[in-house]
mmCIF file of the N, C-alpha and C atoms, coordinates in Angstrom:
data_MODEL
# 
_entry.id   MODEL 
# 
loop_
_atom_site.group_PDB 
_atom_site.id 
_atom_site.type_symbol 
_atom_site.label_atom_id 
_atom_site.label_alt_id 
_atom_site.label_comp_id 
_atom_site.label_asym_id 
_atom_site.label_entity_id 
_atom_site.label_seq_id 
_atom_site.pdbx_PDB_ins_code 
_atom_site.Cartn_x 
_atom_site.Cartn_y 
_atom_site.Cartn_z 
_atom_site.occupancy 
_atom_site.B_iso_or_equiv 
_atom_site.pdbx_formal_charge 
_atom_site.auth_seq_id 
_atom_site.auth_comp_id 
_atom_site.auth_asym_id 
_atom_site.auth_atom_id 
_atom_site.pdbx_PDB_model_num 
ATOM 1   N N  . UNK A 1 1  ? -39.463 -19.881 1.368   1.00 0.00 ? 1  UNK A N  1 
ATOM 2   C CA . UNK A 1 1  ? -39.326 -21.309 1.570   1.00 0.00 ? 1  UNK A CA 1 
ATOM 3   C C  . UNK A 1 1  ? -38.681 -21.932 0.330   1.00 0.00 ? 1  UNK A C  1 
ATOM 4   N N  . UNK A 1 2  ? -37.784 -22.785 0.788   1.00 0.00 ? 2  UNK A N  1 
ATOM 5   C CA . UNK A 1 2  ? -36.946 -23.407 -0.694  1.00 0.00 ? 2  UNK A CA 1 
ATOM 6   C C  . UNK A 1 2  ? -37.338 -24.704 -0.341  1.00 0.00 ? 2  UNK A C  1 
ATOM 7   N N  . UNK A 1 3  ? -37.159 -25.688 -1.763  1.00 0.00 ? 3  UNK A N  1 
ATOM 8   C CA . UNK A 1 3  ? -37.388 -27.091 -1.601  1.00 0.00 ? 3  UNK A CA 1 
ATOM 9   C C  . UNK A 1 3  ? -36.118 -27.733 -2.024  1.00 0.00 ? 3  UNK A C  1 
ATOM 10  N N  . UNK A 1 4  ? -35.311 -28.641 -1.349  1.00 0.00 ? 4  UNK A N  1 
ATOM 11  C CA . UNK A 1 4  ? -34.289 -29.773 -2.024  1.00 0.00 ? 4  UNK A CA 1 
ATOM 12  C C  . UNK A 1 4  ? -34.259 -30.894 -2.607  1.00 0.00 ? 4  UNK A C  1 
ATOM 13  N N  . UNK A 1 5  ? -34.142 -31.520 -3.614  1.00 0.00 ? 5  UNK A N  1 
ATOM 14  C CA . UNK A 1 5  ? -34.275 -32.486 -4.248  1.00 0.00 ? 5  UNK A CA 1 
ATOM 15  C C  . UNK A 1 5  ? -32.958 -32.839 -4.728  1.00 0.00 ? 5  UNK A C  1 
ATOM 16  N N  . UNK A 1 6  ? -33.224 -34.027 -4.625  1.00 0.00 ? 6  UNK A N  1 
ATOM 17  C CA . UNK A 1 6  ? -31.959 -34.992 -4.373  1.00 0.00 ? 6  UNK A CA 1 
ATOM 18  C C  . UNK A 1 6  ? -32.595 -36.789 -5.417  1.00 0.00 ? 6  UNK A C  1 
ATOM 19  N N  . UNK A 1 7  ? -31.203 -36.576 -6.595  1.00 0.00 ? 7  UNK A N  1 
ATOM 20  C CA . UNK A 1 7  ? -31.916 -38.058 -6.602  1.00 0.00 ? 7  UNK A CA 1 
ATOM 21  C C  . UNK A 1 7  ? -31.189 -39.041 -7.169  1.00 0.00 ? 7  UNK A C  1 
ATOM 22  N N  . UNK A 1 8  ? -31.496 -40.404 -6.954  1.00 0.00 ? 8  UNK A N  1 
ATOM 23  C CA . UNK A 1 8  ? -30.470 -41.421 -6.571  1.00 0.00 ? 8  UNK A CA 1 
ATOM 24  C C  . UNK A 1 8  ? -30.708 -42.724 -7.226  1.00 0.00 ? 8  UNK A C  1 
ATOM 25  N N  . UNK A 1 9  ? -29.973 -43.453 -8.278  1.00 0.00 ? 9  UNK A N  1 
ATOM 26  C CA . UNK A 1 9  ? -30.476 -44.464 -8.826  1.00 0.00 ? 9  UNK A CA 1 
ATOM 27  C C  . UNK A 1 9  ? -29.776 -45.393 -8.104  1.00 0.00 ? 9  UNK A C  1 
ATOM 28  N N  . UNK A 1 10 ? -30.949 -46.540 -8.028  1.00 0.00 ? 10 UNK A N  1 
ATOM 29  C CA . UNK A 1 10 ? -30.549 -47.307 -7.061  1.00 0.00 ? 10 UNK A CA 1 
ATOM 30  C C  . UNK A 1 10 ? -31.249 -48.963 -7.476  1.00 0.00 ? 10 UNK A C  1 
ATOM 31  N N  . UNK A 1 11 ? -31.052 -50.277 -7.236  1.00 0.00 ? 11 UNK A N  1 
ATOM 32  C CA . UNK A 1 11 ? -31.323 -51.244 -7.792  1.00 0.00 ? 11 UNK A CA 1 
ATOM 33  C C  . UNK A 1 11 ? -32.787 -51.697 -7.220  1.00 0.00 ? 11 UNK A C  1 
ATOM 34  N N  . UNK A 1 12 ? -33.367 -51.107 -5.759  1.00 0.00 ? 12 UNK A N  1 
ATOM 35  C CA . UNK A 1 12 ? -34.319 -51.349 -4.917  1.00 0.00 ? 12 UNK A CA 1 
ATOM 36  C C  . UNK A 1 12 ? -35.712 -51.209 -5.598  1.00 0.00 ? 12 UNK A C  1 
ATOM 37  N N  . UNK A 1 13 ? -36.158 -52.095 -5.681  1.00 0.00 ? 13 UNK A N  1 
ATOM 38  C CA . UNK A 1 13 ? -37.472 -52.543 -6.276  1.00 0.00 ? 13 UNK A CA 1 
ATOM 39  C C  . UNK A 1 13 ? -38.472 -51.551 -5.573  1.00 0.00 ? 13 UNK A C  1 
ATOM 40  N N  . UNK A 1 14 ? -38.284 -51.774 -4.251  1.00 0.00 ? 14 UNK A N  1 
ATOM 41  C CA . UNK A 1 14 ? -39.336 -50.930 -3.199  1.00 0.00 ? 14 UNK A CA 1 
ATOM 42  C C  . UNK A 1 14 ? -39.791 -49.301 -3.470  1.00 0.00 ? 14 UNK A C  1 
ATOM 43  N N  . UNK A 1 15 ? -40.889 -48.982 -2.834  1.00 0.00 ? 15 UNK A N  1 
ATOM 44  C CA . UNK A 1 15 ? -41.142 -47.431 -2.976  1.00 0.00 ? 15 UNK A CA 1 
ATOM 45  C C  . UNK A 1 15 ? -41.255 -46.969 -1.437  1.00 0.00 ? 15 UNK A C  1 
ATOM 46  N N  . UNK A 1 16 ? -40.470 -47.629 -0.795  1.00 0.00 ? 16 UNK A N  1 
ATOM 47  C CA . UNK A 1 16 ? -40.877 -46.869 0.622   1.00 0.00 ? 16 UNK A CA 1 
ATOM 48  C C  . UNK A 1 16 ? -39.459 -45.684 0.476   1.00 0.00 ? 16 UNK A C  1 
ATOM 49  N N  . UNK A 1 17 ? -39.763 -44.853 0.743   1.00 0.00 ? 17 UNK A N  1 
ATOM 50  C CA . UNK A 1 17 ? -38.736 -43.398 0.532   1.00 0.00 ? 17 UNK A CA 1 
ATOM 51  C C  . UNK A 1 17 ? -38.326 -43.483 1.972   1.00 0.00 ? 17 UNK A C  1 
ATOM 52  N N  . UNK A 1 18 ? -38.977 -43.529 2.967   1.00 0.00 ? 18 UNK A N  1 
ATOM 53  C CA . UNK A 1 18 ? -38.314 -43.768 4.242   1.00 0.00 ? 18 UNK A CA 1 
ATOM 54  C C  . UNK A 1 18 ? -37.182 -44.361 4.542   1.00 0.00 ? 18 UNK A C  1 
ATOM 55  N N  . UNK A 1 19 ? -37.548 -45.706 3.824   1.00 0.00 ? 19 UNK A N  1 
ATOM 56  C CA . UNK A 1 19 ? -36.523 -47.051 4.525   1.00 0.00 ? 19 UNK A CA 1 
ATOM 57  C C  . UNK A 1 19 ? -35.173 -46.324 3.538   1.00 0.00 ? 19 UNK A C  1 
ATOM 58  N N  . UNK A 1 20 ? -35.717 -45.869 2.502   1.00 0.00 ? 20 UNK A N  1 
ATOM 59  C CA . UNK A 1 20 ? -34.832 -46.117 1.217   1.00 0.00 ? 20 UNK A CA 1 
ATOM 60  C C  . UNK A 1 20 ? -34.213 -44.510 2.237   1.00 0.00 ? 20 UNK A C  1 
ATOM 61  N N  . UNK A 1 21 ? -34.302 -43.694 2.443   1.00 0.00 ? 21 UNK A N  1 
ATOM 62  C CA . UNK A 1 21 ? -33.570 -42.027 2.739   1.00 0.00 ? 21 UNK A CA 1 
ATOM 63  C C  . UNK A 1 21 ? -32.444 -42.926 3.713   1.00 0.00 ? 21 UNK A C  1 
ATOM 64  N N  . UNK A 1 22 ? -33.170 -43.727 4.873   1.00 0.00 ? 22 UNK A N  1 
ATOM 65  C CA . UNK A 1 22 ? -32.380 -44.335 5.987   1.00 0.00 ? 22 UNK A CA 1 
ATOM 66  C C  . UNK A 1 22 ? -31.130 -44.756 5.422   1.00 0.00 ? 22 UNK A C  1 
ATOM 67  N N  . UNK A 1 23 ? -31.195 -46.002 4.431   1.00 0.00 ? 23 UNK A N  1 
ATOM 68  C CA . UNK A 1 23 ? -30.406 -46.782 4.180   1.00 0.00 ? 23 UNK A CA 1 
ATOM 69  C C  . UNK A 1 23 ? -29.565 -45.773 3.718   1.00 0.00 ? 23 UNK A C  1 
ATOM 70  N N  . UNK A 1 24 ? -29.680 -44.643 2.862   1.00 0.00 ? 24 UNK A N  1 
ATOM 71  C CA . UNK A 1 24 ? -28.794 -43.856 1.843   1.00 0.00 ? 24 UNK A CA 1 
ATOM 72  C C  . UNK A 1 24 ? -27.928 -43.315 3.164   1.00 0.00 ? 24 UNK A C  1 
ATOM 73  N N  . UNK A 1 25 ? -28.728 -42.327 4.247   1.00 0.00 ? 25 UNK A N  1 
ATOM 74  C CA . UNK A 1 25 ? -27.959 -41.813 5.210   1.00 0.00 ? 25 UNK A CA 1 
ATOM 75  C C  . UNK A 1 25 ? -26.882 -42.553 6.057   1.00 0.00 ? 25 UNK A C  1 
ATOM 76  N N  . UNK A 1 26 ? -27.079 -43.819 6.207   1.00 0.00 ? 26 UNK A N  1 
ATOM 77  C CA . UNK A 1 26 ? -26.439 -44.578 6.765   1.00 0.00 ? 26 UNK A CA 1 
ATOM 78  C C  . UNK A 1 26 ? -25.016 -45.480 5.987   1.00 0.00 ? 26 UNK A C  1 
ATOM 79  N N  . UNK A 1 27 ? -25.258 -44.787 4.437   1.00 0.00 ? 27 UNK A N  1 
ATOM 80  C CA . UNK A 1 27 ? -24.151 -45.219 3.725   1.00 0.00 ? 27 UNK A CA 1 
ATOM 81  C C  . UNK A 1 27 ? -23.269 -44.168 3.892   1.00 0.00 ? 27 UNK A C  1 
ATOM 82  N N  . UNK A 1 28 ? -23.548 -43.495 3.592   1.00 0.00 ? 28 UNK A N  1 
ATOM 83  C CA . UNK A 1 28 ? -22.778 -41.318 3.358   1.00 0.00 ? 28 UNK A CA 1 
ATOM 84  C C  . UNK A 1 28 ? -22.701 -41.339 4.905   1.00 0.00 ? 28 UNK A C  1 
ATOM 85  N N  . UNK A 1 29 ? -23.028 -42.028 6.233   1.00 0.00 ? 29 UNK A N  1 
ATOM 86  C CA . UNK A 1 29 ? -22.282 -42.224 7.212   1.00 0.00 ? 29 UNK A CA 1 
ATOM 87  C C  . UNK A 1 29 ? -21.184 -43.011 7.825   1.00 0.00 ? 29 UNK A C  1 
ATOM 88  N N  . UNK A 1 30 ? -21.395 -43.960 7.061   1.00 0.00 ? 30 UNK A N  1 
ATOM 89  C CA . UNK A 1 30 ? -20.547 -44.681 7.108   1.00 0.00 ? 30 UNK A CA 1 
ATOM 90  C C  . UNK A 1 30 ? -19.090 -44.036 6.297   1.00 0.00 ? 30 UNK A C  1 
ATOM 91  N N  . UNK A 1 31 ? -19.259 -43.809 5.007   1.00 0.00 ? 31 UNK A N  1 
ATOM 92  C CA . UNK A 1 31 ? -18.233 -43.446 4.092   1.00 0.00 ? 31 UNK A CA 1 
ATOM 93  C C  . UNK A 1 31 ? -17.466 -42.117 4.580   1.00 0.00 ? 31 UNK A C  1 
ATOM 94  N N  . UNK A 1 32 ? -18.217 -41.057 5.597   1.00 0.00 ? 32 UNK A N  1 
ATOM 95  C CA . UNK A 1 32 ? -17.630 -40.061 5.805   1.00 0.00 ? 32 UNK A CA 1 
ATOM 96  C C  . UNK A 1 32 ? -16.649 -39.927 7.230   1.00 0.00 ? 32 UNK A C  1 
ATOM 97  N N  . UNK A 1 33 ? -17.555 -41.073 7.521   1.00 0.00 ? 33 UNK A N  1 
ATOM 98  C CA . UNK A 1 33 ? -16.335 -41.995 9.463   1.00 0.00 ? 33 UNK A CA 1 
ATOM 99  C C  . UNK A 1 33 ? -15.165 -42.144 8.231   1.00 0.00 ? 33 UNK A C  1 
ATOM 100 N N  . UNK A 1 34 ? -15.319 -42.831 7.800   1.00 0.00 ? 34 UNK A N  1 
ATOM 101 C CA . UNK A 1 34 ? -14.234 -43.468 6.779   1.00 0.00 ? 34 UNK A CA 1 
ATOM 102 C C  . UNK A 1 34 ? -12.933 -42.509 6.057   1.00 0.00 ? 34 UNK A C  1 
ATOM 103 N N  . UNK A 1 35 ? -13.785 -41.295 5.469   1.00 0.00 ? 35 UNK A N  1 
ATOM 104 C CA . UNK A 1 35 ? -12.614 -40.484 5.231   1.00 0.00 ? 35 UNK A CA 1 
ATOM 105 C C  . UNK A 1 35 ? -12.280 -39.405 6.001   1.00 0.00 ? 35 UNK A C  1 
ATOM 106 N N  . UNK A 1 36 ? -13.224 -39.649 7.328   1.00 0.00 ? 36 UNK A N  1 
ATOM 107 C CA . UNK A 1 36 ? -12.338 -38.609 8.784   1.00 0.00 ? 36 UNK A CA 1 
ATOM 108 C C  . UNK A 1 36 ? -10.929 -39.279 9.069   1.00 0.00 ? 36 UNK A C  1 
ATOM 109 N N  . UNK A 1 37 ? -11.381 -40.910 9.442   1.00 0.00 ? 37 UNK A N  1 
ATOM 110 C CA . UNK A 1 37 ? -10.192 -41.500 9.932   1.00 0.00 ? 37 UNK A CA 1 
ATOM 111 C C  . UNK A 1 37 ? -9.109  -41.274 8.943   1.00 0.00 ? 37 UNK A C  1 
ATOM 112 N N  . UNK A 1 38 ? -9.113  -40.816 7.503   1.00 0.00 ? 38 UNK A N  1 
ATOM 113 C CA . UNK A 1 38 ? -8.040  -41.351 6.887   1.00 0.00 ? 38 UNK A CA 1 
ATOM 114 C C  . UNK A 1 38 ? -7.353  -40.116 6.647   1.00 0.00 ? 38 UNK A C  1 
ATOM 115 N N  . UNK A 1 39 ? -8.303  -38.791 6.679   1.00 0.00 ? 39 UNK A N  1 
ATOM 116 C CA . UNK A 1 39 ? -7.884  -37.421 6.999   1.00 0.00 ? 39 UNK A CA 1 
ATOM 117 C C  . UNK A 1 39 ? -6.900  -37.717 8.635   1.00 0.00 ? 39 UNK A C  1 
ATOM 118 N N  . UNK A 1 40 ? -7.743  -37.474 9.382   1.00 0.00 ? 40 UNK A N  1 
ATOM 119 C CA . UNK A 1 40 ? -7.326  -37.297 10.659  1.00 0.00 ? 40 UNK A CA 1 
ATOM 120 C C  . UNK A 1 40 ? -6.062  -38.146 10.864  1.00 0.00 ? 40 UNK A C  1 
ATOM 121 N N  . UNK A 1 41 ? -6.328  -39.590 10.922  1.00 0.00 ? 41 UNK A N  1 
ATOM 122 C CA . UNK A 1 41 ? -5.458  -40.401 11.194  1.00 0.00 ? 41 UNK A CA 1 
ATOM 123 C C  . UNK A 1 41 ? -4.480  -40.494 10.471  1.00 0.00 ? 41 UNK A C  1 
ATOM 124 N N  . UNK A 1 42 ? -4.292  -40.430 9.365   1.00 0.00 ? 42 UNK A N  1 
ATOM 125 C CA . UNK A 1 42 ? -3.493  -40.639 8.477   1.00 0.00 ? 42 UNK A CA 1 
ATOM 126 C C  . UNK A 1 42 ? -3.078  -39.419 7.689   1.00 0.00 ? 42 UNK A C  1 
ATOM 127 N N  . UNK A 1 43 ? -3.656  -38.559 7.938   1.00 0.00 ? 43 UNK A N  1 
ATOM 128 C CA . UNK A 1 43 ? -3.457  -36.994 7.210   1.00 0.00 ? 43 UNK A CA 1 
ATOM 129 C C  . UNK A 1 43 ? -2.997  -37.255 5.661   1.00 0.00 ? 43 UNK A C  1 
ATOM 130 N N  . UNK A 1 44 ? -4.356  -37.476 5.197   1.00 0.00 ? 44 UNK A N  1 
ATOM 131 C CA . UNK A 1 44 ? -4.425  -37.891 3.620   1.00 0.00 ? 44 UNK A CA 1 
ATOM 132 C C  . UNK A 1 44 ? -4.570  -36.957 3.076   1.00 0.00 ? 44 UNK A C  1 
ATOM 133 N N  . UNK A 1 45 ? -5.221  -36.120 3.519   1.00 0.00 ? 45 UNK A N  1 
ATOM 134 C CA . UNK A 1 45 ? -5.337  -35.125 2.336   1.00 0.00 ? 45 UNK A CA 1 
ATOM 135 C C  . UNK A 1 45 ? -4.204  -33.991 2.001   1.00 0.00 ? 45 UNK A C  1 
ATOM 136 N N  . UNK A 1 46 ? -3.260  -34.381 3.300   1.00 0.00 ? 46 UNK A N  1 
ATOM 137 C CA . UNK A 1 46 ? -1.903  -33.427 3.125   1.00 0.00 ? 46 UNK A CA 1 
ATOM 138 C C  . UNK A 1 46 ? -1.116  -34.503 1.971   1.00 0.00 ? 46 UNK A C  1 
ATOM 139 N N  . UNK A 1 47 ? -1.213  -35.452 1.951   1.00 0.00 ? 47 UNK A N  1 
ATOM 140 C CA . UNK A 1 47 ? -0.292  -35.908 0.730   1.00 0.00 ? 47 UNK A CA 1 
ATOM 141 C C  . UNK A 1 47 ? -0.201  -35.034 -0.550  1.00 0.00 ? 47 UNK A C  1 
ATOM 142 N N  . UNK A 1 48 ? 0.864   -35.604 -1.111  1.00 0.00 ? 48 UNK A N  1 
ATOM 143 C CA . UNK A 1 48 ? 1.641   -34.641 -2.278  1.00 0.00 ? 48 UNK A CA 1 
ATOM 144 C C  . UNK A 1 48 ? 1.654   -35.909 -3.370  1.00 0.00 ? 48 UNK A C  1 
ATOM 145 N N  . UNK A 1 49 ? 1.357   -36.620 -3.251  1.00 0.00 ? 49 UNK A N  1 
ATOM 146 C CA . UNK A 1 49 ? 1.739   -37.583 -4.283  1.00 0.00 ? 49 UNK A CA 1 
ATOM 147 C C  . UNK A 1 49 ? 1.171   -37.603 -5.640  1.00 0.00 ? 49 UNK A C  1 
ATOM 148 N N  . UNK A 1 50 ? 2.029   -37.328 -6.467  1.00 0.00 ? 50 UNK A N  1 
ATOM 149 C CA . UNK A 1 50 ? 1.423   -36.835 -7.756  1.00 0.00 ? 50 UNK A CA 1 
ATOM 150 C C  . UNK A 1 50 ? 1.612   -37.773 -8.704  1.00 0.00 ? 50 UNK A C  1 
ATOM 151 N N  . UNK A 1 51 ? 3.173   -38.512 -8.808  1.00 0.00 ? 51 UNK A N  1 
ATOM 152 C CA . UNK A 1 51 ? 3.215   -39.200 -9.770  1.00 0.00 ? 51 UNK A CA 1 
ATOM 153 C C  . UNK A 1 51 ? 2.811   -40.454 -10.229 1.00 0.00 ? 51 UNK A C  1 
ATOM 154 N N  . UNK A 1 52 ? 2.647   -40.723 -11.499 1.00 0.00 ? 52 UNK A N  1 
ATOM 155 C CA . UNK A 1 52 ? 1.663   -41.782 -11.842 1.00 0.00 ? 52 UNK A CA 1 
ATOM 156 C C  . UNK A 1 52 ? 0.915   -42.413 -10.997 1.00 0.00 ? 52 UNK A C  1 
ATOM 157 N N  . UNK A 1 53 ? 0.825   -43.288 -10.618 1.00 0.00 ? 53 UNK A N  1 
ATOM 158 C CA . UNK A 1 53 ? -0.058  -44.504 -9.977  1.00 0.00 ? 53 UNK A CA 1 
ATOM 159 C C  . UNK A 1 53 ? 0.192   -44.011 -8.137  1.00 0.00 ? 53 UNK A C  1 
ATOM 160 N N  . UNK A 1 54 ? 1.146   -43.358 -8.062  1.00 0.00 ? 54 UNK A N  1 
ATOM 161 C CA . UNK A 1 54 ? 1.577   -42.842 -6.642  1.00 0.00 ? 54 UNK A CA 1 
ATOM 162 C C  . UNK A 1 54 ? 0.300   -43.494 -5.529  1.00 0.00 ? 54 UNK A C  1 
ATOM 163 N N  . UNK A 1 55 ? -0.314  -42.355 -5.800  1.00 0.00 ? 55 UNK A N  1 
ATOM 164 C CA . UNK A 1 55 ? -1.980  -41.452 -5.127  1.00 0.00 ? 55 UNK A CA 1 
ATOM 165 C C  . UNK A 1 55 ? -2.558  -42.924 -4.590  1.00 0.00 ? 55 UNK A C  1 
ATOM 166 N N  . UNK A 1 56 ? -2.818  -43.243 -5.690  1.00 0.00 ? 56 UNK A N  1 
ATOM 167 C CA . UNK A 1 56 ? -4.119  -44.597 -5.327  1.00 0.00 ? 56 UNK A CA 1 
ATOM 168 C C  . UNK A 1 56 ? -3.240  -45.825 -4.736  1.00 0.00 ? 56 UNK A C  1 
ATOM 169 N N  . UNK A 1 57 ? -2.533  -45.958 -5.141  1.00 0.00 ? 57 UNK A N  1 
ATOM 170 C CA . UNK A 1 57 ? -1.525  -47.201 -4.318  1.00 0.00 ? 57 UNK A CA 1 
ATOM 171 C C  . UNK A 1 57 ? -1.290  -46.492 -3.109  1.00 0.00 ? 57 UNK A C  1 
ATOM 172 N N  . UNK A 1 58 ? -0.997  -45.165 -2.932  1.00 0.00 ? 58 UNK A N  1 
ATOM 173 C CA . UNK A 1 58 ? -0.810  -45.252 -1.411  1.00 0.00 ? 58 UNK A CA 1 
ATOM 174 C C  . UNK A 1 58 ? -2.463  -45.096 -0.328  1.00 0.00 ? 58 UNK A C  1 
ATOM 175 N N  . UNK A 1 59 ? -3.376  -44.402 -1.198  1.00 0.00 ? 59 UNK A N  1 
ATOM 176 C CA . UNK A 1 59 ? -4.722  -44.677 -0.883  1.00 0.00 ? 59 UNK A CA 1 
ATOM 177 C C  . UNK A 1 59 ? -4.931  -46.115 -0.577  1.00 0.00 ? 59 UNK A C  1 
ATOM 178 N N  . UNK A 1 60 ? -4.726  -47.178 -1.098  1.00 0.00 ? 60 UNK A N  1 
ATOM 179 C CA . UNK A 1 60 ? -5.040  -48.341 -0.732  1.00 0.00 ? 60 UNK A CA 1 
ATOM 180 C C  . UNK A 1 60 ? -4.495  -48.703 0.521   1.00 0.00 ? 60 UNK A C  1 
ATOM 181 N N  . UNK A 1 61 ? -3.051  -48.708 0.362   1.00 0.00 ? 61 UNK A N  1 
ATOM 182 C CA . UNK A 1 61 ? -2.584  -48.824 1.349   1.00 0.00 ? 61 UNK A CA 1 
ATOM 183 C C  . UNK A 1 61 ? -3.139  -48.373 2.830   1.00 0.00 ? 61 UNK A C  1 
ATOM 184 N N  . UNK A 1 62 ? -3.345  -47.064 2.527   1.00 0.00 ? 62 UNK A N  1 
ATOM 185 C CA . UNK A 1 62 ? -4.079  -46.584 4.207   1.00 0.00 ? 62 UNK A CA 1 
ATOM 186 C C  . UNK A 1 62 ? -5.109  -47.066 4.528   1.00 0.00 ? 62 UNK A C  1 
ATOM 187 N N  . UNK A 1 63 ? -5.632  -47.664 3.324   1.00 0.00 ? 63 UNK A N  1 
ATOM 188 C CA . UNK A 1 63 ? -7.690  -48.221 3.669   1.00 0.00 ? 63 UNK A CA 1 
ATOM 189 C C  . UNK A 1 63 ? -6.854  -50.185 4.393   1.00 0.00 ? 63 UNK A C  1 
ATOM 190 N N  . UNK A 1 64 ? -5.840  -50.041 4.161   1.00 0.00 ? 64 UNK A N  1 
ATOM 191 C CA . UNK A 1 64 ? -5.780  -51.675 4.578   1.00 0.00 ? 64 UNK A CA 1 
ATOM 192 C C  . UNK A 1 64 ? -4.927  -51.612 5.750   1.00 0.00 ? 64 UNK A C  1 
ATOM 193 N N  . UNK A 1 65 ? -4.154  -50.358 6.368   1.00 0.00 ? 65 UNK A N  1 
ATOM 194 C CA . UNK A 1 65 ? -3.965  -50.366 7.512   1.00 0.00 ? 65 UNK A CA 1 
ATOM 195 C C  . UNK A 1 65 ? -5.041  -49.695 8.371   1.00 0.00 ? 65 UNK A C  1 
ATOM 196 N N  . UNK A 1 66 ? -5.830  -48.981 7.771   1.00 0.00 ? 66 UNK A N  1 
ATOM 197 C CA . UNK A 1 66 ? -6.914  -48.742 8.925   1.00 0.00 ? 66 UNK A CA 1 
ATOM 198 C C  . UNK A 1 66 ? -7.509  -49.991 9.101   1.00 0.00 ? 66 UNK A C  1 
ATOM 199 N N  . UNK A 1 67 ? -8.113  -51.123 8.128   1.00 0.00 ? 67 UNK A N  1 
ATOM 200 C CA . UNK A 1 67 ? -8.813  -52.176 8.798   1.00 0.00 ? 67 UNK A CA 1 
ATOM 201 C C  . UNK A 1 67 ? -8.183  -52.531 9.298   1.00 0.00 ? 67 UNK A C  1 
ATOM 202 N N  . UNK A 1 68 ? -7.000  -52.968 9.069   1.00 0.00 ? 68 UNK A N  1 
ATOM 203 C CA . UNK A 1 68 ? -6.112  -53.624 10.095  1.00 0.00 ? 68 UNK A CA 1 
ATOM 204 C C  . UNK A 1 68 ? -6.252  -53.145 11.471  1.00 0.00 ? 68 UNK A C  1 
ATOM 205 N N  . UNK A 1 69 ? -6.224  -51.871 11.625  1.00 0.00 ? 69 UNK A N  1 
ATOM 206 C CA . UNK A 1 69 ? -6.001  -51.052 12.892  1.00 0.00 ? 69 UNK A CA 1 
ATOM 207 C C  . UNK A 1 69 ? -7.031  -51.356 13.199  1.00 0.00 ? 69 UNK A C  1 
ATOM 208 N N  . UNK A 1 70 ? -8.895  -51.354 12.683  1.00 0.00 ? 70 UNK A N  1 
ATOM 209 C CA . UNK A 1 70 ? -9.899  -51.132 13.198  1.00 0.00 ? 70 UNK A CA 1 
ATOM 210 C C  . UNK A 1 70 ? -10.119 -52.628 13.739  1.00 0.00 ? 70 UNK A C  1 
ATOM 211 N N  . UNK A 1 71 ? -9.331  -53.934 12.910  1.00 0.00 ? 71 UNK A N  1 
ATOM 212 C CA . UNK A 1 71 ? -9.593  -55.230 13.055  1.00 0.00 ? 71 UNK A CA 1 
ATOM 213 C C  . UNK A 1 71 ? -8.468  -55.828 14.244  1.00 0.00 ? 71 UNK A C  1 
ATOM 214 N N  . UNK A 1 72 ? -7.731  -54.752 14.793  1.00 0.00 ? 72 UNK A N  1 
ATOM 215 C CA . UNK A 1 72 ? -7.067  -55.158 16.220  1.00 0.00 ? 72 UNK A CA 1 
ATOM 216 C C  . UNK A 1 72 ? -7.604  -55.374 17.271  1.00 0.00 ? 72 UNK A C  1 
ATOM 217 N N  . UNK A 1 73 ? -7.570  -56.683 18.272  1.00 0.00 ? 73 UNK A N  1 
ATOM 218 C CA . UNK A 1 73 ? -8.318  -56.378 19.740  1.00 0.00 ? 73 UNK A CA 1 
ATOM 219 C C  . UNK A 1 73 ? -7.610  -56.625 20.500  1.00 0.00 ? 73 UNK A C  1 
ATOM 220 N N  . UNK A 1 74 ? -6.074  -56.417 20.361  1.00 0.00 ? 74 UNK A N  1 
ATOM 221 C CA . UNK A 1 74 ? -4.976  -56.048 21.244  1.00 0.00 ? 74 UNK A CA 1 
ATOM 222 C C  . UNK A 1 74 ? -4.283  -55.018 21.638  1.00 0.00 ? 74 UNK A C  1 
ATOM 223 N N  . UNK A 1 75 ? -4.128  -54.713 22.638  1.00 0.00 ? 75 UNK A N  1 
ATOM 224 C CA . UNK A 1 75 ? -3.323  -53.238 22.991  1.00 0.00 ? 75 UNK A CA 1 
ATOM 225 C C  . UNK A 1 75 ? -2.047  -53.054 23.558  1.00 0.00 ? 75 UNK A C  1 
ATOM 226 N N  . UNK A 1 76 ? -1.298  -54.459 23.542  1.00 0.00 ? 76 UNK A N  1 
ATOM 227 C CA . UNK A 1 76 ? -0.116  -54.429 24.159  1.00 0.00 ? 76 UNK A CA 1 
ATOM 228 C C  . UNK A 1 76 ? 0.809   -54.109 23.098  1.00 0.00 ? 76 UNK A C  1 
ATOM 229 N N  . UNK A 1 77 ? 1.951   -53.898 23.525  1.00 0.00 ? 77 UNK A N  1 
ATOM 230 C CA . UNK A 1 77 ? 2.955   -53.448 22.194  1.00 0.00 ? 77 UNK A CA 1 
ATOM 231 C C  . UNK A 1 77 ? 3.513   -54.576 21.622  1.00 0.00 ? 77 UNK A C  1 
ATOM 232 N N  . UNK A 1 78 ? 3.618   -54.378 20.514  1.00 0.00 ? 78 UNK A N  1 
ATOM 233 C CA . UNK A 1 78 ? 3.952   -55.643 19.875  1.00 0.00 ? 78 UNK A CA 1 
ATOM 234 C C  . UNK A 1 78 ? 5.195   -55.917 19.967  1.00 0.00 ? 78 UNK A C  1 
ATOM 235 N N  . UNK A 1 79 ? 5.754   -56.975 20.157  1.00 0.00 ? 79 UNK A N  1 
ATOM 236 C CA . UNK A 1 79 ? 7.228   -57.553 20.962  1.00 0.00 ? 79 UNK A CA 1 
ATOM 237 C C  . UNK A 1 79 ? 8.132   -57.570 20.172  1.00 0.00 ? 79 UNK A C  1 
ATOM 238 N N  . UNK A 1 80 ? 9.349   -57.338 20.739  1.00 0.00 ? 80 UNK A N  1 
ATOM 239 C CA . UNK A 1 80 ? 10.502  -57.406 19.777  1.00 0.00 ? 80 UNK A CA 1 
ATOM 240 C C  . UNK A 1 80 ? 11.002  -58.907 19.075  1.00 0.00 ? 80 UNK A C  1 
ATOM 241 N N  . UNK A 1 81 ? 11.586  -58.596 17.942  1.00 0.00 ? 81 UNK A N  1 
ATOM 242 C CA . UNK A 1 81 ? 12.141  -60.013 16.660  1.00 0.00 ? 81 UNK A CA 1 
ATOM 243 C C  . UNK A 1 81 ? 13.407  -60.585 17.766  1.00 0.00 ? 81 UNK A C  1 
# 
């Protein structure tokens, strides 16, 4: 039998370990939807971008067209200029 320990500084006054495991799981769920879509959708992790500032400017970029994408509630094609 093995034991895991895991531990996490955190600002929460409280000692309930329950509420507190929930909330943690539900962050590291959230964050990992987050870098499926940006794998999957965006195939981030195939990027090559090496030079200087490259990486993270185009990282941003994809985190502000996914909200965008996630903050759409239209499905028609968008019309010609």
């Amino acid at each position: 039998m093995t034991t895991e320990r895991r531990y996490f500084i955190s600002s929460h006054n409280g000692t309930d370990a329950e509420k507190l495991g929930l909330g943690i799981r539900m962050h590291w769920g959230v964050e990992n939807q987050l870098h499926w879509c940006l794998d999957v959708g965006m195939n981030e992790d195939q990027s090559r971008l090496r030079v200087e500032h490259g990486a993270e400017n185009f990282s941003r970029l994809r985190r502000i067209a996914l909200n965008k994408l996630n903050g759409a509630t239209s499905r028609k094609p968008m019309a010609s200029p």
